[in-house]
C-alpha positions in Angstrom: 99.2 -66.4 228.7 101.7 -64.7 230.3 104.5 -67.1 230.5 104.0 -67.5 226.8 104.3 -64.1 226.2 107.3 -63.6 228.7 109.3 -66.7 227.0 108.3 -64.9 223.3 110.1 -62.4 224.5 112.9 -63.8 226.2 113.7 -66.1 222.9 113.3 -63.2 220.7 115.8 -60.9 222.8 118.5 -64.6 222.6 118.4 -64.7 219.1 119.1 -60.6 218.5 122.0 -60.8 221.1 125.0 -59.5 219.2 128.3 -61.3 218.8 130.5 -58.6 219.3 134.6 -58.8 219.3 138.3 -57.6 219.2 140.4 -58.4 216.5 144.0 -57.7 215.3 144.0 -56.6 211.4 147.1 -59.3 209.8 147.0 -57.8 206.3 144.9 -55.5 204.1 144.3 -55.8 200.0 142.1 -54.9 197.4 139.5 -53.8 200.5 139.8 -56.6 202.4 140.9 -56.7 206.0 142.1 -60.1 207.5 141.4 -60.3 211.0 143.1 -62.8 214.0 140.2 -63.2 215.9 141.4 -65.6 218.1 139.0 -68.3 220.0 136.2 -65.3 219.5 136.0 -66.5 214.9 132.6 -67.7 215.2 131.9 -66.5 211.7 131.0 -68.4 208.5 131.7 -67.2 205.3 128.9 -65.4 203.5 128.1 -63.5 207.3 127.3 -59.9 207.0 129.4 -57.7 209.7 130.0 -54.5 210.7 133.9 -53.8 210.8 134.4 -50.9 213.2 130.7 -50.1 213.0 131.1 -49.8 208.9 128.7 -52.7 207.2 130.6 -55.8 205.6 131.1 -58.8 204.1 132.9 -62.1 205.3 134.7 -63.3 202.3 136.6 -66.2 204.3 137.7 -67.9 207.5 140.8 -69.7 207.7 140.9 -71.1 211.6 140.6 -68.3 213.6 141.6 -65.5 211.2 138.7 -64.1 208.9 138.5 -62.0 205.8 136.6 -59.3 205.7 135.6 -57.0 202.8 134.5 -53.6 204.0 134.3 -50.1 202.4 136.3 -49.0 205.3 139.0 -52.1 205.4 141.4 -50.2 203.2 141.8 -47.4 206.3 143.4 -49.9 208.5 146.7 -51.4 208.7 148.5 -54.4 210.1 148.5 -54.6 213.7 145.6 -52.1 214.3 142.9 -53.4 216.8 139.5 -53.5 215.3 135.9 -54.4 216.6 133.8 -57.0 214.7 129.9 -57.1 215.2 127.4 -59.5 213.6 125.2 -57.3 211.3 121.3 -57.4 212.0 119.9 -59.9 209.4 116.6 -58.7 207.5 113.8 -60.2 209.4 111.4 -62.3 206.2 108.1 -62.6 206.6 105.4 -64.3 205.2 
């Protein structure tokens, strides 16, 4: 019983590890920031983020450069250096 409980645990803590990277800001429009991420893009389009610790959106990813809509995207500017974290997802029950 305790293995099972041990290896609940350890799978649970693997799936909540956050992504967490560095990014340069290319452009910024309309509240959108696009970011060079580099070999570290392993985002899909749809993924919620936080951009700087500020919740948002990814609206695209073009190779390794992604678009990201956030409320505080319009603050940056080209060239800035900005940190890009996977955003908890809601947990659904049954």
């Amino acid at each position: 019983m305790k293995k099972i409980i041990i290896m609940l645990a350890l799978s649970m803590f693997v799936a909540t590890a956050a992504f967490a990277a560095e990014g340069k800001v290319v452009s910024v429009a309309d509240g959108a920031a696009v970011v060079e991420m580099g070999t570290d893009a392993k985002l899909k389009m749809g993924a919620a983020v936080k951009l700087n610790g500020k919740g948002g959106k990814v609206t695209a990813v073009k190779g390794t450069k992604v678009t990201i809509k956030a409320g505080n995207a319009a603050g940056l500017k080209a060239g800035d250096t900005v940190k890009v974290d996977k955003a908890a997802s809601s947990m659904q029950g049954c």
